[in-house]
DRENDO-875290 format. One record per residue: residue number from 0; residue in one letter; x, y, z of N, C-alpha, C in turn. Coordinates in steps of 0.02 Angstrom, whole numbers, always signed. Layout:
// residues N
+-----+----+--------+--------+--------+--------+--------+--------+--------+--------+--------+
!   i ! aa !   n.xx !   n.yy !   n.zz !  ca.xx !  ca.yy !  ca.zz !   c.xx !   c.yy !   c.zz !
+-----+----+--------+--------+--------+--------+--------+--------+--------+--------+--------+
! NUM !  A !      X !      Y !      Z !      X !      Y !      Z !      X !      Y !      Z !
...
+-----+----+--------+--------+--------+--------+--------+--------+--------+--------+--------+
***
This chain:
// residues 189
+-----+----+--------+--------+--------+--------+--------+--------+--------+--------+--------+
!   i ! aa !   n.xx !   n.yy !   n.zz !  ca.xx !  ca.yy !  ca.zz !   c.xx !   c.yy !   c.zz !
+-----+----+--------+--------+--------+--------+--------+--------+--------+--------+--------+
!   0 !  X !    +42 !    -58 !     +0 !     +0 !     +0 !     +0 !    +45 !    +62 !     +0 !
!   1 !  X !    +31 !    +89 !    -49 !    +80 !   +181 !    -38 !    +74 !   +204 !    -12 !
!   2 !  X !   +104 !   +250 !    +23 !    +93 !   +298 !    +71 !    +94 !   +375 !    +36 !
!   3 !  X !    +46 !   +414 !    +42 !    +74 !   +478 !    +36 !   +131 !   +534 !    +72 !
!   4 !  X !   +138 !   +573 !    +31 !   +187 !   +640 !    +51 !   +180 !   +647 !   +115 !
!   5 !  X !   +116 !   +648 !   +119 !   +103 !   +697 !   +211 !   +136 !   +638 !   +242 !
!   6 !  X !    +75 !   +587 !   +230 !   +105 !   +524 !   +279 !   +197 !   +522 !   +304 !
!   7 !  X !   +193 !   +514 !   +224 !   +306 !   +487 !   +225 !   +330 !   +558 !   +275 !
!   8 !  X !   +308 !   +628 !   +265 !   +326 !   +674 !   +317 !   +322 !   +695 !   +382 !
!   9 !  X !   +266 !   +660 !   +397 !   +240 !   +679 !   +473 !   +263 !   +602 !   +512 !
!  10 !  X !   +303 !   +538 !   +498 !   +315 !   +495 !   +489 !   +405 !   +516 !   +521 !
!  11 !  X !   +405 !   +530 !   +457 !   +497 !   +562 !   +462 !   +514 !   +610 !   +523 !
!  12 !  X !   +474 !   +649 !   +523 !   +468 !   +703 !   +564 !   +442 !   +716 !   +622 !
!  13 !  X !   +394 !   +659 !   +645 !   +374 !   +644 !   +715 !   +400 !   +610 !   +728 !
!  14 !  X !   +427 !   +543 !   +698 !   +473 !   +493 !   +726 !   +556 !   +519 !   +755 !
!  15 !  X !   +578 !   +574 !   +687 !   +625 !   +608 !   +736 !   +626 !   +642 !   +796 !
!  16 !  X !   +582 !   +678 !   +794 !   +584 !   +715 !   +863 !   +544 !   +673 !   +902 !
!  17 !  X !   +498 !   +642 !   +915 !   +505 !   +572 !   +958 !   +566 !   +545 !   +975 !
!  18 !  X !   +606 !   +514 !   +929 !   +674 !   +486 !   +941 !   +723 !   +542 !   +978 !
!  19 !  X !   +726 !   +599 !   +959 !   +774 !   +651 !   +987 !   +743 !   +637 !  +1058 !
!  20 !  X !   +666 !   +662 !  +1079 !   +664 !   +656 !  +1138 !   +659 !   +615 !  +1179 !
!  21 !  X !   +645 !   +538 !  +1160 !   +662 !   +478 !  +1213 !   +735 !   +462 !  +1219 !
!  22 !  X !   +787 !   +487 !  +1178 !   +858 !   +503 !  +1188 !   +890 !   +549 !  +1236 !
!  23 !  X !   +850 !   +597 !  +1233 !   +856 !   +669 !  +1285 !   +829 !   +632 !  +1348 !
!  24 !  X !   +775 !   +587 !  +1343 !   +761 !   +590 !  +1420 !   +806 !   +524 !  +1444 !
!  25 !  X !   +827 !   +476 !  +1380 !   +852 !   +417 !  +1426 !   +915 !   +449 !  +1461 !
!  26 !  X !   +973 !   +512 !  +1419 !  +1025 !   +529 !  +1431 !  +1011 !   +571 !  +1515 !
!  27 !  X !   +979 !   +585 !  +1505 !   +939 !   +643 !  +1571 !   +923 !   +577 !  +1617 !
!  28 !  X !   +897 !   +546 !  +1600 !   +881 !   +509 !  +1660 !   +954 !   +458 !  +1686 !
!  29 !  X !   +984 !   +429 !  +1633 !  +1061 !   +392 !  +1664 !  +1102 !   +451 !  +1690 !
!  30 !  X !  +1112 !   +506 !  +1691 !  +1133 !   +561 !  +1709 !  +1110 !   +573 !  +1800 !
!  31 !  X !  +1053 !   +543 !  +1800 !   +995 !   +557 !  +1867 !  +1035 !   +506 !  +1913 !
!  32 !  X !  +1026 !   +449 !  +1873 !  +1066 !   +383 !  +1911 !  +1130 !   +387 !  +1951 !
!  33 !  X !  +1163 !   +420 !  +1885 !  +1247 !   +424 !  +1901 !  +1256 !   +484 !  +1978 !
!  34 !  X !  +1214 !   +537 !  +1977 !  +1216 !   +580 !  +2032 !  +1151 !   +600 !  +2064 !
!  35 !  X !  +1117 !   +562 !  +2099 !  +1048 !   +582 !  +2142 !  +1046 !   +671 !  +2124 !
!  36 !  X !  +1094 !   +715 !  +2156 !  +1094 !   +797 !  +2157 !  +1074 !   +821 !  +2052 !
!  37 !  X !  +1100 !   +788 !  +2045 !  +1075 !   +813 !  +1969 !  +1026 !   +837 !  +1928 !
!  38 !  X !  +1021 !   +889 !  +1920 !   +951 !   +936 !  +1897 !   +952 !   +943 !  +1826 !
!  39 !  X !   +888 !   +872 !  +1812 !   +873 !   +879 !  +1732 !   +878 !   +946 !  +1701 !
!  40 !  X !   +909 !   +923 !  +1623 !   +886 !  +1008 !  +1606 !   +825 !  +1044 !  +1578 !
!  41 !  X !   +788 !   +988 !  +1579 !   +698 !  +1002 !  +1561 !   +672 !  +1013 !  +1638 !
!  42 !  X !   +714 !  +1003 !  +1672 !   +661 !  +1029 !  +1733 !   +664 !  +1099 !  +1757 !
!  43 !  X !   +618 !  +1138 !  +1730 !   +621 !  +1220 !  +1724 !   +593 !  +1250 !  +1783 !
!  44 !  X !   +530 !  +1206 !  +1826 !   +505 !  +1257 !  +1876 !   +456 !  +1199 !  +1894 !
!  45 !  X !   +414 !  +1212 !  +1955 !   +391 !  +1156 !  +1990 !   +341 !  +1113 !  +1943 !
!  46 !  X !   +292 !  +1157 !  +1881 !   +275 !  +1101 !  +1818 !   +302 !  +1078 !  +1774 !
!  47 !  X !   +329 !  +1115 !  +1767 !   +382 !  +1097 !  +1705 !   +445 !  +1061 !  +1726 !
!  48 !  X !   +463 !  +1002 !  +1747 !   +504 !   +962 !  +1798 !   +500 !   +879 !  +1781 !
!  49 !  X !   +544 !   +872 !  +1729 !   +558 !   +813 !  +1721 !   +585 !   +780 !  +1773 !
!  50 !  X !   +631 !   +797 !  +1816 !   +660 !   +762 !  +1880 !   +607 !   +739 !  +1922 !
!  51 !  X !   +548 !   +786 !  +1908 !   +523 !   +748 !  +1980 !   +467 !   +694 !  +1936 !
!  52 !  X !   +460 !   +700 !  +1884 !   +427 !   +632 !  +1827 !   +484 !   +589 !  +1833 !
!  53 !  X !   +523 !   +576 !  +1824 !   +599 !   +533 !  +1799 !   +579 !   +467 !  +1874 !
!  54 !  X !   +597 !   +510 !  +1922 !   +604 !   +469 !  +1984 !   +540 !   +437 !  +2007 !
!  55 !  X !   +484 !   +432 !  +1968 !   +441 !   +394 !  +1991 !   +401 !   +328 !  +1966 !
!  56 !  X !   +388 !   +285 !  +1989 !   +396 !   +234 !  +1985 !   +339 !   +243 !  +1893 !
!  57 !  X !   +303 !   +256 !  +1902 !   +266 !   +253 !  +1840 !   +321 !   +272 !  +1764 !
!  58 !  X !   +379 !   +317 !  +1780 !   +452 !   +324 !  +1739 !   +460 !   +268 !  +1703 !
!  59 !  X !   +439 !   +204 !  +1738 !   +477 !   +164 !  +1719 !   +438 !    +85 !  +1732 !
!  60 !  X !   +380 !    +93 !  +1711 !   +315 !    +43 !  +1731 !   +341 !    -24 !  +1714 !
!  61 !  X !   +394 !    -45 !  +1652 !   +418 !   -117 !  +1653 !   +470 !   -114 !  +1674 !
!  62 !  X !   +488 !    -96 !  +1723 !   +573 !   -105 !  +1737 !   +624 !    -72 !  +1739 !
!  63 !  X !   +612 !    -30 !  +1697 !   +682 !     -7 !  +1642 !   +637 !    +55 !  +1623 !
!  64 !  X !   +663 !   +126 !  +1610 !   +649 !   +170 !  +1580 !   +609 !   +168 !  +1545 !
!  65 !  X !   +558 !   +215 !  +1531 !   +500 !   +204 !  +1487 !   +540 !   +259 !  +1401 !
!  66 !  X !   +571 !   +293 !  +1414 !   +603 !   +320 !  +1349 !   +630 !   +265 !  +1297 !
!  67 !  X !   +673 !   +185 !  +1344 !   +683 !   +152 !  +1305 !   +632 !   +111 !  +1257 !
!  68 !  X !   +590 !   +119 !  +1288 !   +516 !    +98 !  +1230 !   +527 !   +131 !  +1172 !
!  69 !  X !   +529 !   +207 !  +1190 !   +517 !   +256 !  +1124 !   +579 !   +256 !  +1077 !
!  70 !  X !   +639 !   +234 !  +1108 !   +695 !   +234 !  +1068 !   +691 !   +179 !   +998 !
!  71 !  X !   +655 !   +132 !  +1039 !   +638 !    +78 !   +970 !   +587 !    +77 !   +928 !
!  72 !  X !   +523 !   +112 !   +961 !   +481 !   +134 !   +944 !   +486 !   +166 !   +879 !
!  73 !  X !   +496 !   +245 !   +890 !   +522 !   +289 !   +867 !   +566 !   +278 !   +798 !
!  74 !  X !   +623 !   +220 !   +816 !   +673 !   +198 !   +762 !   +631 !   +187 !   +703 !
!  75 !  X !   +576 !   +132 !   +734 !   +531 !    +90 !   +690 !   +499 !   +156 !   +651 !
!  76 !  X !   +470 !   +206 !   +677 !   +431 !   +243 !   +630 !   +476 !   +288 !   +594 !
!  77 !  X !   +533 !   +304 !   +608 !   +596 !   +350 !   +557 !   +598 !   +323 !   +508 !
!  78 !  X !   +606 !   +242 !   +500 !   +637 !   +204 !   +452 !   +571 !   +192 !   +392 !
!  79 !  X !   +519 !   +195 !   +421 !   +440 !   +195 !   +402 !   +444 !   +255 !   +363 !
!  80 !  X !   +455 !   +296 !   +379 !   +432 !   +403 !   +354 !   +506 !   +400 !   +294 !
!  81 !  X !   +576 !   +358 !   +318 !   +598 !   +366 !   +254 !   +585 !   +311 !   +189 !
!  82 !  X !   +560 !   +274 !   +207 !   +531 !   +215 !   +158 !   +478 !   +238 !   +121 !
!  83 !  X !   +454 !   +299 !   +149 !   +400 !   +302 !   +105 !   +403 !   +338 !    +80 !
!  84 !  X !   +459 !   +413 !   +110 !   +485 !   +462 !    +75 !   +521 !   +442 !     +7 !
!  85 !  X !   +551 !   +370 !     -1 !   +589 !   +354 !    -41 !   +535 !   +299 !    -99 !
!  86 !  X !   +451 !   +323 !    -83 !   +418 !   +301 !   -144 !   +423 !   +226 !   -131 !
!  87 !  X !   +438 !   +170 !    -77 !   +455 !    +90 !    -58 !   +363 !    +77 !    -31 !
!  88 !  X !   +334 !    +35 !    -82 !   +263 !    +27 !    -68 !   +271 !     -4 !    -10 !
!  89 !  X !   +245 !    -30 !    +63 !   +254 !    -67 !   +107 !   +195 !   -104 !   +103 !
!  90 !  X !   +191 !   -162 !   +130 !   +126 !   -211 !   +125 !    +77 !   -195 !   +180 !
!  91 !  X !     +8 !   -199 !   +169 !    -43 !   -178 !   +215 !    -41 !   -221 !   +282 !
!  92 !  X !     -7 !   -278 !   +289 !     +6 !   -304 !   +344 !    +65 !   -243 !   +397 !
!  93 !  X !   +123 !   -222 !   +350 !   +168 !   -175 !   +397 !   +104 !   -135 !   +425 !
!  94 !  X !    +76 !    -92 !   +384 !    +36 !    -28 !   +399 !    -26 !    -48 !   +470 !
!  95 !  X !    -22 !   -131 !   +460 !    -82 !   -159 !   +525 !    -22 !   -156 !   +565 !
!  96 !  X !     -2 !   -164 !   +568 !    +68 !   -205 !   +636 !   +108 !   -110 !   +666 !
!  97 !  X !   +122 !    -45 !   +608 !   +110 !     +0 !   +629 !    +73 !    +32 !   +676 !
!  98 !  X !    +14 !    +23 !   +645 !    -39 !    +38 !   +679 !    -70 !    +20 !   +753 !
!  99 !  X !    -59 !    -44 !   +744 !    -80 !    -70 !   +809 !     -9 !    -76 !   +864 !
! 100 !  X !    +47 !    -47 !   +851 !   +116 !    -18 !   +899 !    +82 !    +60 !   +908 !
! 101 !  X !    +59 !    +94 !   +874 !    +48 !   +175 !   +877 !    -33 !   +158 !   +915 !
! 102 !  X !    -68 !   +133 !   +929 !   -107 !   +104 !   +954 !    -81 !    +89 !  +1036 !
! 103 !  X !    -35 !    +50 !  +1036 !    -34 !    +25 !  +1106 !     +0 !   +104 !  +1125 !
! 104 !  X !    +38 !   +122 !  +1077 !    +86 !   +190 !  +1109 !    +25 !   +246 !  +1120 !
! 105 !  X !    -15 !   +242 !  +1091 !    -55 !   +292 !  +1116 !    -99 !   +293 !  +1169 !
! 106 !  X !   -119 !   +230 !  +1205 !   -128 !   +201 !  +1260 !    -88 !   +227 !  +1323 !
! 107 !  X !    -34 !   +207 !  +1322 !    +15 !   +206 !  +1357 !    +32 !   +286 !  +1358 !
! 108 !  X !    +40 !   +312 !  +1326 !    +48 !   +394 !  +1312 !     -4 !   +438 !  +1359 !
! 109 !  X !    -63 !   +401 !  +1351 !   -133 !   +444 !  +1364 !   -139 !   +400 !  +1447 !
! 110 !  X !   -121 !   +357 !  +1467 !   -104 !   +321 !  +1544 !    -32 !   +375 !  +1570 !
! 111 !  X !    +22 !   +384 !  +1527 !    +53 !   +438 !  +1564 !    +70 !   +506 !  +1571 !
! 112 !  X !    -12 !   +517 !  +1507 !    -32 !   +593 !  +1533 !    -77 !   +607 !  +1591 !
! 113 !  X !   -108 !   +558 !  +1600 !   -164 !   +527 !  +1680 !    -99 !   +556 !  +1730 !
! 114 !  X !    -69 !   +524 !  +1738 !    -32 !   +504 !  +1765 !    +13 !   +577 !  +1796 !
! 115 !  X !    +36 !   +604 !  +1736 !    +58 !   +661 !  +1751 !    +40 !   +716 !  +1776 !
! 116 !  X !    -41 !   +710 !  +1748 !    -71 !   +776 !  +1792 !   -108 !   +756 !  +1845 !
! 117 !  X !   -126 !   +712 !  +1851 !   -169 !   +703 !  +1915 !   -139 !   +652 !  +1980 !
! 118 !  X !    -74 !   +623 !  +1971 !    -39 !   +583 !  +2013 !    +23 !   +625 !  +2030 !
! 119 !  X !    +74 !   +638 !  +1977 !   +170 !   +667 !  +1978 !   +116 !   +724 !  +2002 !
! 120 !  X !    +83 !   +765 !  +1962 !    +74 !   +842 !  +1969 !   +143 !   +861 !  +1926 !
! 121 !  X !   +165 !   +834 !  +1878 !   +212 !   +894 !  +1848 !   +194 !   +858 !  +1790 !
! 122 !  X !   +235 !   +912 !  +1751 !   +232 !   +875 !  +1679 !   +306 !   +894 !  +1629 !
! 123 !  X !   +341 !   +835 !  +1592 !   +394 !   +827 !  +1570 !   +389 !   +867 !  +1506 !
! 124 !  X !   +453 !   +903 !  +1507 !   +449 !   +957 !  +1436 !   +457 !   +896 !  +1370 !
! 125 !  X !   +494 !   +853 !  +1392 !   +510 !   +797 !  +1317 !   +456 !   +749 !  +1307 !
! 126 !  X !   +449 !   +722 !  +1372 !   +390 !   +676 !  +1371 !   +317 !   +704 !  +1307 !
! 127 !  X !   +315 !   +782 !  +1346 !   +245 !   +811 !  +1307 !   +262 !   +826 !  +1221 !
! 128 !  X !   +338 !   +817 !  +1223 !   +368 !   +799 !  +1130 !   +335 !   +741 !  +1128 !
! 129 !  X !   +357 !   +704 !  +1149 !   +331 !   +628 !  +1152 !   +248 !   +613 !  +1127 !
! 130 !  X !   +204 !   +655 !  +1164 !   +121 !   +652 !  +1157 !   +122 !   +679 !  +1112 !
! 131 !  X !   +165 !   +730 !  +1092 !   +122 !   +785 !  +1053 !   +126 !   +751 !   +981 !
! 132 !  X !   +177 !   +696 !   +974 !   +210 !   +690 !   +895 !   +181 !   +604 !   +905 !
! 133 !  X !   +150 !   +571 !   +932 !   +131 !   +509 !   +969 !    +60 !   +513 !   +926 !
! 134 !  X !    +31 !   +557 !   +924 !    -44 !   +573 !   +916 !    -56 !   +581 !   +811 !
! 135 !  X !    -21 !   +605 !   +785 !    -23 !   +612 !   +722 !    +10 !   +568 !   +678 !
! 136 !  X !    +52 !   +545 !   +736 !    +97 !   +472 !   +718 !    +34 !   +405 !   +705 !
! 137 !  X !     -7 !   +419 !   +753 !    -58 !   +355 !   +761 !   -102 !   +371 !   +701 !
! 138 !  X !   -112 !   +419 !   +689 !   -169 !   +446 !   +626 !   -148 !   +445 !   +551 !
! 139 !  X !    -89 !   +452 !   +542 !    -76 !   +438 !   +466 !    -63 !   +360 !   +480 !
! 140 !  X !    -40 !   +310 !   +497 !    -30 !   +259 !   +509 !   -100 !   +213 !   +499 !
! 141 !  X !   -149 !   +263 !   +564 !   -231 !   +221 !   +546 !   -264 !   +224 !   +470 !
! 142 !  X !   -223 !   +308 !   +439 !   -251 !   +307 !   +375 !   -228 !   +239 !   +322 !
! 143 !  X !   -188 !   +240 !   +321 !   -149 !   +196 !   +273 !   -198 !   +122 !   +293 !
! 144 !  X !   -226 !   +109 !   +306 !   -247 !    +57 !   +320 !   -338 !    +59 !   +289 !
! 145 !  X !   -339 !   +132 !   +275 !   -408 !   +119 !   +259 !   -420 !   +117 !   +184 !
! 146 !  X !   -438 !    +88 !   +116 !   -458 !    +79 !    +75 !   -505 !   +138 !    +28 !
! 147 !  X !   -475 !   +209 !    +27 !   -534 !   +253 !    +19 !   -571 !   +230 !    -22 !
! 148 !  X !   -581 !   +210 !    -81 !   -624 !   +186 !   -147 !   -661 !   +124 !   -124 !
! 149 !  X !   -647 !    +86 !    -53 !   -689 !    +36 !    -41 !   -693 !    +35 !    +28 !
! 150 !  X !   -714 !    +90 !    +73 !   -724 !    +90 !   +110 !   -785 !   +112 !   +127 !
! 151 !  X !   -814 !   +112 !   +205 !   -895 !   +132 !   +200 !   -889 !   +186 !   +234 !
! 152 !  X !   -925 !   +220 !   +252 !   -943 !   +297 !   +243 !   -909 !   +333 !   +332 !
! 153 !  X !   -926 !   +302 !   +374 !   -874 !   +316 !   +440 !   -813 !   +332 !   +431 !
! 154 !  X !   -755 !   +255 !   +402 !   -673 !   +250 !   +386 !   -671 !   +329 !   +341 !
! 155 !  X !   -722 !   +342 !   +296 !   -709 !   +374 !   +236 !   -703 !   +460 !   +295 !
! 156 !  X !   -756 !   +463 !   +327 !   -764 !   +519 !   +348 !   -708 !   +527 !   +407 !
! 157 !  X !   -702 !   +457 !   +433 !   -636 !   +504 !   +497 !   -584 !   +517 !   +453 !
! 158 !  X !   -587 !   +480 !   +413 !   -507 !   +496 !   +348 !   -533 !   +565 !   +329 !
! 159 !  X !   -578 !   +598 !   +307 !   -587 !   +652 !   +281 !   -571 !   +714 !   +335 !
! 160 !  X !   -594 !   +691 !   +400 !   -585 !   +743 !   +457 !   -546 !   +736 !   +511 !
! 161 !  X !   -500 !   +672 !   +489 !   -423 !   +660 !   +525 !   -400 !   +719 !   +560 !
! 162 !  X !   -374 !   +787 !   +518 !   -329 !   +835 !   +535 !   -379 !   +886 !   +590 !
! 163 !  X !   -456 !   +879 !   +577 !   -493 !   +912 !   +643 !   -489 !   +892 !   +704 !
! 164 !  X !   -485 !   +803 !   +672 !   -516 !   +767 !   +743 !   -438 !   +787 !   +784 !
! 165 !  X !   -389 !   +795 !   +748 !   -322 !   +764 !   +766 !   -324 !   +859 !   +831 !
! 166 !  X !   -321 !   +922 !   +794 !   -323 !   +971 !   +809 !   -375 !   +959 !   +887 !
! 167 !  X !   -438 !   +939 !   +889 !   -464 !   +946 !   +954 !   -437 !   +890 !   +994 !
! 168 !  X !   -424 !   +844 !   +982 !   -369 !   +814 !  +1019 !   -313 !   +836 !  +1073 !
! 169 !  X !   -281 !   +870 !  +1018 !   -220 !   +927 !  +1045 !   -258 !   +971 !  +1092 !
! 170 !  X !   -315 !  +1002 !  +1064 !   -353 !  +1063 !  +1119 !   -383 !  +1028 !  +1174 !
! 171 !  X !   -395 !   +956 !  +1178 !   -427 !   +919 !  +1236 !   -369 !   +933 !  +1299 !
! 172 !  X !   -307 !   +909 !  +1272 !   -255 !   +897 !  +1307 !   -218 !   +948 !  +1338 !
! 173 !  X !   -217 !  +1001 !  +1294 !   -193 !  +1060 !  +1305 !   -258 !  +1103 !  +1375 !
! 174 !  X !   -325 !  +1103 !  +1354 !   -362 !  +1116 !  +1402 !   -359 !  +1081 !  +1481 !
! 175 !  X !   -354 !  +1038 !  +1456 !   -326 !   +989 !  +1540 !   -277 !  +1000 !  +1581 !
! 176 !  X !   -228 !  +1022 !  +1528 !   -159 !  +1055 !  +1577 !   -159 !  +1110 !  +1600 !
! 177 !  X !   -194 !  +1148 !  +1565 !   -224 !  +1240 !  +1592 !   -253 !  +1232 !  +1642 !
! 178 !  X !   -312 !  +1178 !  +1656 !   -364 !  +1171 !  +1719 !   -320 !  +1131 !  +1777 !
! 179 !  X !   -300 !  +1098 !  +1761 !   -236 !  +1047 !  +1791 !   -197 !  +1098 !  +1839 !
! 180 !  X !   -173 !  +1146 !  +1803 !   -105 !  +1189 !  +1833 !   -126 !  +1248 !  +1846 !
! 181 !  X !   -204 !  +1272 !  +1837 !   -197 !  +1336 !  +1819 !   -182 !  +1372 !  +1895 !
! 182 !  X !   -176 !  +1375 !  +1943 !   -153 !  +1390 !  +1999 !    -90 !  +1415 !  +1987 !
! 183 !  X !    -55 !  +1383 !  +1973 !    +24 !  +1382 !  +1962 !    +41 !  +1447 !  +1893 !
! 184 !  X !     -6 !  +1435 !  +1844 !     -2 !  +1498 !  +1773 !    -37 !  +1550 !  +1810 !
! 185 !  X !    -69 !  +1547 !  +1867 !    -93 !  +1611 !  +1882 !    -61 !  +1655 !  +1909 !
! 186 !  X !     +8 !  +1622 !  +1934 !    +65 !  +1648 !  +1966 !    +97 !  +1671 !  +1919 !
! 187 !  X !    +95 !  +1679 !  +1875 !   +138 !  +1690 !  +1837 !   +117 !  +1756 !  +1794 !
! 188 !  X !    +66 !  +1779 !  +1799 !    +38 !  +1835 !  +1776 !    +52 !  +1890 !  +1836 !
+-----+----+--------+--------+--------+--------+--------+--------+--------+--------+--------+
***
């Protein structure tokens, strides 16, 4: 199945900066290890504070760092955004097996945005790279999977209003962190 332009770009380009930032946080966080006193450099002010996300147990729900998920993750969708940039048809099985990884990642994403605002109380400057490029990642991926010329009229229409649904999405999330924190932004005025 081909992928389009947008797709192969937002592919390339969320998977990088995904990858940059589960790199930034694994380095930030073995950095944490090596010296307890060590003050992430995303941790800017009492919300904005990766250190105090890093050190808690949800950081790291299987064991091991949760960035190292995204490092492979991430790989997988770079190599995806240039395959398709480079015109390489991929088979509709990759685009299911995509999908349903950007699927569980968006799960897991949306459990440690829970997580962040209503348990840590802070929220990670890379991590929220992480959601923000997690979310459009899952949506060209779901597209590729749908059949426009033989599909029925729902698949056809979220494909048609993907980039709205995708936009209030972002404003769901973004509104939650305003109500979430707004105590803290009110200080700041």
């Amino acid at each position: 199945m081909k992928a389009g332009r947008t797709t192969a770009w937002v592919l390339t380009v969320g998977g990088t900066l995904g990858l940059l930032a589960a790199l930034a946080l694994t380095i930030e966080r073995f950095k944490l290890l090596e010296d307890a006193s060590y003050v992430p450099s995303c941790s800017l002010n009492p919300v904005l504070s990766c250190g105090s996300v890093m050190t808690t147990d949800q950081a790291a729900l299987f064991g091991f760092p949760n960035p190292i998920i995204g490092i492979v993750a991430f790989t997988v969708v770079v190599v995806t955004g240039i395959l398709t940039l480079a015109r390489i048809e991929l088979p509709h099985w990759f685009w299911l097996g995509l999908s349903l990884g950007t699927l569980l990642g968006e799960v897991f994403v949306h459990w440690l945005i829970v997580q962040s605002l209503y348990e840590i109380g802070a929220l990670c400057p890379y991590c929220m790279v992480v959601w923000a490029v997690t979310m459009p990642i899952f949506v060209v991926s779901l597209s590729q999977l749908v059949d426009r010329d033989h599909a029925g009229a729902v698949p056809s229409l979220l494909i048609e209003w993907r980039w709205t649904i995708l936009a209030v999405w972002y404003a769901v999330v973004i509104v939650l962190i305003g109500i979430r924190f707004s105590d803290y932004w009110a200080t700041l005025l």
